[in-house]
N, C-alpha and C positions, 0 to 999 in steps of 0.2 A: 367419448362419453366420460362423465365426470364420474365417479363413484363415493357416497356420502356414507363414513360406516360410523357408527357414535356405538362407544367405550365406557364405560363407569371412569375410568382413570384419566383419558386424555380427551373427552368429549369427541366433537366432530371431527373428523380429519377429509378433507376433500381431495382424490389423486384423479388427475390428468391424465390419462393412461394414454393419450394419443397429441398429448403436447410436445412441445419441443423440452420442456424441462423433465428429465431424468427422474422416474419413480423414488431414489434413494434421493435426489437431492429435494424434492417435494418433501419428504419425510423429514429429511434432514431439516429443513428449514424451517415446519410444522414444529418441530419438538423444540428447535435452536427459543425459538417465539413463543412457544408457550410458558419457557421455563423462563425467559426472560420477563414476559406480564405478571407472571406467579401461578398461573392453570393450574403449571406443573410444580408444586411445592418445593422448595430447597430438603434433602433427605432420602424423598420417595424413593420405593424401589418400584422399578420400572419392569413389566412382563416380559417374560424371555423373547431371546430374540422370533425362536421357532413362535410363540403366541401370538407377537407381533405380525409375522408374516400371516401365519390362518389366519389370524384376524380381519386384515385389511388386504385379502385375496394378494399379496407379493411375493416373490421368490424369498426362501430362506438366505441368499445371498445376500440378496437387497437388505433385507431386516438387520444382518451383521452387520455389512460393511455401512448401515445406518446409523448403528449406534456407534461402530467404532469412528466413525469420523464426529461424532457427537464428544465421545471421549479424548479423543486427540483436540477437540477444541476447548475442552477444560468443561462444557456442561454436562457430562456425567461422568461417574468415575464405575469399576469394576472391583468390587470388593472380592476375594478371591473364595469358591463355596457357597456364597451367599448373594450376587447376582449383579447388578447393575441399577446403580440408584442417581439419582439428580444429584449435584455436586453441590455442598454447603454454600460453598465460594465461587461463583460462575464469573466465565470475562470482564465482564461489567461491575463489578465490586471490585476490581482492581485500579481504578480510576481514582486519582488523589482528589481530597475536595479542594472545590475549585479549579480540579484539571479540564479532564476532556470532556467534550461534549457532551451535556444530557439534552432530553427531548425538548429542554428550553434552549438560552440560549443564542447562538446563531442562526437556527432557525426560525428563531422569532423577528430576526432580522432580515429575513429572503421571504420573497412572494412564495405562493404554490408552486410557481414552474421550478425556482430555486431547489425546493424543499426536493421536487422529484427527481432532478438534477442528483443528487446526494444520495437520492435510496439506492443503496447497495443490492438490492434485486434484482439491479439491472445488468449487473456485471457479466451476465452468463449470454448476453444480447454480441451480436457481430460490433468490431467494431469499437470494445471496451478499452477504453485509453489507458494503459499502464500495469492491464495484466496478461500476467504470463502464459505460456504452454500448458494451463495446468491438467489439458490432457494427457499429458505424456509425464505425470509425478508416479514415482514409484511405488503404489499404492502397497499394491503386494509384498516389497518389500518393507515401505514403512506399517503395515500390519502386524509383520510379522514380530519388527521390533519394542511395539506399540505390545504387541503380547508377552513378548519375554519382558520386556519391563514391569509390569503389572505381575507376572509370574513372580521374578525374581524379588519385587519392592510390593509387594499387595496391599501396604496401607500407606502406599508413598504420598497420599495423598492427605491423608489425614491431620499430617505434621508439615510445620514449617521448613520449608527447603533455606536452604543459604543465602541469604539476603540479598546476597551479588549475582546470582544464580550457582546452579551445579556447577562442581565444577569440573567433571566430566567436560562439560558443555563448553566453558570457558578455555580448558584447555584447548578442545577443537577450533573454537574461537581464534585463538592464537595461532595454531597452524594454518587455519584459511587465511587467515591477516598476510603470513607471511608468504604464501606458496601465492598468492591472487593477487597480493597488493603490493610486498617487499617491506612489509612492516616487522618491524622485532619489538613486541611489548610483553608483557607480564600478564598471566589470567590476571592476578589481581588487581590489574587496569581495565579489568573487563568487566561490564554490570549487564544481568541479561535481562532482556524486560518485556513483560508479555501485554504487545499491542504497539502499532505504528501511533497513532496520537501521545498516547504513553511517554515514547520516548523523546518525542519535541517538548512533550512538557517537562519530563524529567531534565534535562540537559537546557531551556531555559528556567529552570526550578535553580538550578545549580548556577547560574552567573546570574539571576535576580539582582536590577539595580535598577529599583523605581525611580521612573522621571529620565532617566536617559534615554540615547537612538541606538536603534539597531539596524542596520543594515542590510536587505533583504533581494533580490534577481527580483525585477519586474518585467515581466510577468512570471507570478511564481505561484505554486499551488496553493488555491484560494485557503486551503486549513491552517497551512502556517502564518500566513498573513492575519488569522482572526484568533491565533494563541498570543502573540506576540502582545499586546498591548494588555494579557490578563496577567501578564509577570510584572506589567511597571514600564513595558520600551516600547517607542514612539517610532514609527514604521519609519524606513527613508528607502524609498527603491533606487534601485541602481542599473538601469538600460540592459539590456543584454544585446551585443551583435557579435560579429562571426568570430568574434574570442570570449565569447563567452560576459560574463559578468563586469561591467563597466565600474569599478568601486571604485576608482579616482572620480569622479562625475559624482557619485552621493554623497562621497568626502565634500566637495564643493558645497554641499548644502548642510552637511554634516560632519563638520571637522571634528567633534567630540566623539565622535561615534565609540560604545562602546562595543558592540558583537558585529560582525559580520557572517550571515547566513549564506551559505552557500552549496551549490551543488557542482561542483568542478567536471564530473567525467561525462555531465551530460544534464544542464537545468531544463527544469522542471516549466513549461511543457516544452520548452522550446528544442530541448534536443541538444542547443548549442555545447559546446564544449569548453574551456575553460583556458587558454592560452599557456603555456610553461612560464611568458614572461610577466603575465598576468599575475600568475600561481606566485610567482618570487615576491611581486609586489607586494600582493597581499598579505602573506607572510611576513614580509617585511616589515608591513607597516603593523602588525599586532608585535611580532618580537622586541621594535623600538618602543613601541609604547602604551607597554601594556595591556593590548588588548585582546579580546577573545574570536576565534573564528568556531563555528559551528558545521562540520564540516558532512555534507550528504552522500551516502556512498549508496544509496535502495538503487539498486536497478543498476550500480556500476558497475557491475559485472559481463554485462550485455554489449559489447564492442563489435561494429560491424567493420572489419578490415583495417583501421586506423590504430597504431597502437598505443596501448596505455600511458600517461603522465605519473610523473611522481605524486603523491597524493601531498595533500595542503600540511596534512599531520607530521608524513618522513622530511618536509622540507622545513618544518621550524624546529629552531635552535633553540628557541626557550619554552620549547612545550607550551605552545598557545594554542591547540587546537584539540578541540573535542571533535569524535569521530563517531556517527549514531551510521548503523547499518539494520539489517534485518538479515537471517538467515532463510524464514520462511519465506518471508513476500515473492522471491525469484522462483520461486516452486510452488509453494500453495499455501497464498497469503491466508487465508483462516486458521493454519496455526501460530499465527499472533509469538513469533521468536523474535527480537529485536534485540540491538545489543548495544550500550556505548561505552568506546576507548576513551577512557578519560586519559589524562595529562597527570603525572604525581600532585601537583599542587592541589586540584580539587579533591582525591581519593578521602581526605579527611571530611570535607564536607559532605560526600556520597553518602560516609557512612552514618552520618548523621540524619539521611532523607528515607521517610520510606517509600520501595521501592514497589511497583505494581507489578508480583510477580509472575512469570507465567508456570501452567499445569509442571511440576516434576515429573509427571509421566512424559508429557513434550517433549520436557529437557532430557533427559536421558536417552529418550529415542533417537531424538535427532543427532546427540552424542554420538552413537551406537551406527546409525545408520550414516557419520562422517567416517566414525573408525572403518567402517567396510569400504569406503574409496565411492561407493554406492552416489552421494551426495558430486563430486568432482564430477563423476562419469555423467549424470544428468544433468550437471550446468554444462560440459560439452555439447551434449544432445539439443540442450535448451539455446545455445548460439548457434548451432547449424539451421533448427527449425526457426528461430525468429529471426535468422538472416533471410530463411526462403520465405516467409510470409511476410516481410517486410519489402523484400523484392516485389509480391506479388501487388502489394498495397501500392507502391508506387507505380507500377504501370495501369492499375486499375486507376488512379487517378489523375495518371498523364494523357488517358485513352477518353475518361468519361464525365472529370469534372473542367477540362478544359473550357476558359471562356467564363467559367463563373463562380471558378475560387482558383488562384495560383497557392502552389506550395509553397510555404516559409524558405523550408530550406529541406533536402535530404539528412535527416540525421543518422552521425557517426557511433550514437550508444542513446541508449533507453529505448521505451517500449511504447514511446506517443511520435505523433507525426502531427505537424498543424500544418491547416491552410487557410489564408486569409480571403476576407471576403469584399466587397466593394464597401469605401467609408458609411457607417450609417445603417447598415445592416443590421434587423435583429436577431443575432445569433443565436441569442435566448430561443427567441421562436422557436426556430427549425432545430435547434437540439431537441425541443420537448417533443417536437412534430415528429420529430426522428424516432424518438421513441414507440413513437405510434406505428408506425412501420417498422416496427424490430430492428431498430439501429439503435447503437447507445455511445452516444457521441456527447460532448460533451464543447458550452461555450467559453471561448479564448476571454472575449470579455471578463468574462468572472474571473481573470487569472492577475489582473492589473493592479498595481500597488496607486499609479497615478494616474492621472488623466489628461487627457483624452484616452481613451481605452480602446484598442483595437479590435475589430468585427473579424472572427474567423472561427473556425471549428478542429477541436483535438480531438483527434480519430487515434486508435489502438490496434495493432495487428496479433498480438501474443496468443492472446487466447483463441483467435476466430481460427477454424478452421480454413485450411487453405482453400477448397473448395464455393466456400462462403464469403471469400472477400471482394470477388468481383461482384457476383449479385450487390450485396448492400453498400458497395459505392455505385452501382446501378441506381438503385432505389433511391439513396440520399441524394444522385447526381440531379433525379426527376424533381425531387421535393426542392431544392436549391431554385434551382431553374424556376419552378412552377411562384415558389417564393420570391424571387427575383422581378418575374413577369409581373405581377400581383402590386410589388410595392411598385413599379414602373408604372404599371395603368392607373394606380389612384395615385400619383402626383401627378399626371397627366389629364387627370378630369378634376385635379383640386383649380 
């Protein structure tokens, strides 16, 4: 049963109480949206949490840990004495003009199934391509930190933090670089930035050179492929097979190329990995001449039994590589932590850019909660669990989609798994069908820099519970199938 309760302050709130979506994260989402339309004015102070809860019949738990994950996303802040108010500055006012995406747009360039494709709503559905465990994020602990920060900094919000970010934060930065990756840089190489689109604009913001090519993995994640031409650079994809990113082959088309984009320890959706001799090359060919590599580390952390490669960064000689990561995403991508290792040469032009930054409160917690070792011990937990639900994902799909999607390949790091479908398929379709049946899956097509564009579907293990992942490749297996049969009978009676 739905319950409809209307507020003088936040008007109607509708909760689910027998949904599959969590009372706190109903709430959450409720307030995320309204402060986002303006319902909920920039300033407001918002009723205690206790009011909150009588109000809208939920546990005083719920109402906390409502607002604090509201807080830890930068839309409210906690003034200390004085209560909990809407944040002047929320997520989305940290977007450079002309960066990332508003409601216009590349949406105006995708049909409706497109557009649904995209809504982030669906993330919490079996089956989400490329997020993590985030059941198992340290809530309690980052709470806790989330309070002593606010404690110890009570108007940290009200002033401008460090340009480049805290540097608390930046220092920890540094230590994850080197204990994870075998990197030795400088905070001061470190710029922290609040939102994953954020930082592709920031770091193609920083080598803008209108009217040149940039060299991009096809198939690659449809967002980067639709920023790239708002800096001035003319797409050239570059094949991916079982080493990874083919950039001699784009060269051929694209001998001037100025950037190379890349995801080495594991491209985007394909899993593939990125060859050592591969890695030299391309290196090579930016250190001889000049040019820039853009280098993708979201998700390299996550290695199933293969081990790590020198990163594209520790192997160039003349600092040609920019290095964009995220500290949240691998944990719980709604705190919008991102970060890029620049290279000495560009440090002077950084400081010239402004930067979208993220909550201070964010940044210190996450600081605070690396200095505890807290953060390390959970990306351990987070590679045991997404090796077991990735095990699980692949026998569910060797058992039930057999016959009418083969898998690309097993991948050796990240958080997607594709499988291809018969030429001609509309993957479109059964993605959006998919949704309809509580699956959120996502199609291969949409991932293609050129064409001919290949029919398959990016499925996600991280987040789904283990339990859950055989049912919805059950379900998805029937929908395929049924879709399958469907396009067979009407070319059979055309």
């Amino acid at each position: 049963m739905t319950r409809a309760i209307v507020h003088p302050l936040w008007g109607s709130l509708s909760l689910d109480r027998h949904g599959e979506v969590s009372l706190q994260s109903q709430v959450v989402a409720y307030f995320r949206q309204a402060i986002i339309d303006g319902r909920l004015r920039r300033g407001l102070r918002l009723p205690s949490s206790r009011q909150l809860a009588s109000d809208h019949g939920i546990s005083r738990t719920t109402a906390v840990e409502a607002y604090e994950r509201l807080i830890a996303e930068g839309y409210l802040h906690a003034q200390a004495g004085s209560g909990i108010f809407v944040s002047e500055r929320i997520p989305e006012d940290f977007v450079p003009e002309g960066g990332a995406p508003t409601s216009r747009g590349p949406r105006e360039r995708l049909t409706q199934p497109g557009i649904d494709l995209m809504d982030l709503r669906y993330y919490q559905m079996p089956l989400a391509p490329g997020m993590p465990a985030v059941d198992l994020f340290p809530w309690t602990d980052w709470n806790r930190h989330i309070a002593s920060v606010l404690r110890d900094h009570p108007i940290c919000e009200i002033f401008h933090g460090d340009p480049f970010g805290e540097r608390q934060l930046r220092d920890a930065i540094v230590d994850y670089l080197g204990a994870m990756k075998g990197i030795r840089c400088d905070p001061d190489q470190i710029v922290v930035i609040g939102g994953t689109v954020q930082i592709f604009d920031h770091a193609l913001e920083l080598l803008r050179a209108p009217g040149s090519k940039a060299i991009l993995e096809d198939p690659a994640y449809p967002f980067v492929r639709m920023r790239m031409p708002k800096y001035g650079f003319e797409v050239v994809g570059a094949p991916i097979d079982e080493q990874g990113m083919d950039f001699e082959k784009a060269l051929e088309r694209a001998p001037d190329a100025h950037v190379a984009f890349v995801s080495p320890s594991h491209a985007v959706p394909t899993g593939a990995c990125l060859s050592l001799a591969r890695r030299h090359g391309l290196v090579e060919w930016a250190d001889t001449n000049d040019r820039w590599i853009i280098e993708n580390e979201f998700d390299g952390d996550f290695r199933f039994g293969s081990r790590p490669l020198p990163t594209c960064y520790s192997l160039s000689r003349n600092n040609r590589v920019l290095m964009i990561g995220s500290l949240s995403k691998p944990f719980a991508p709604g705190l919008r932590l991102g970060y890029l290792l620049l290279p000495p040469a560009l440090l002077e032009k950084a400081h010239s850019l402004a930067v979208p930054q993220a909550p201070i409160s964010i940044q210190l917690a996450m600081a605070r909660l690396s200095a505890t070792g807290a953060l390390a011990t959970h990306l351990r937990q987070l590679r045991t669990v997404h090796g077991q639900r990735r095990a699980i994902l692949l026998d569910a799909l060797e058992t039930h989609m057999k016959g009418v999607a083969e898998l690309v390949h097993a991948p050796d790091a990240g958080l997607r798994v594709v499988v291809s479908l018969p030429s001609g398929t509309d993957d479109m379709a059964i993605a959006v069908a998919a949704h309809a049946i509580g699956v959120k899956i996502e199609a291969l097509s949409l991932c293609f820099v050129d064409r001919p564009r290949q029919s398959g579907l990016v499925l996600g293990f991280g987040s789904t519970l283990e339990h859950e992942i055989e049912p919805a490749v059950i379900r998805l297996a029937a929908l395929v199938r049924e879709h399958l049969e469907h396009c067979a009978g009407t070319a059979a009676g055309a």
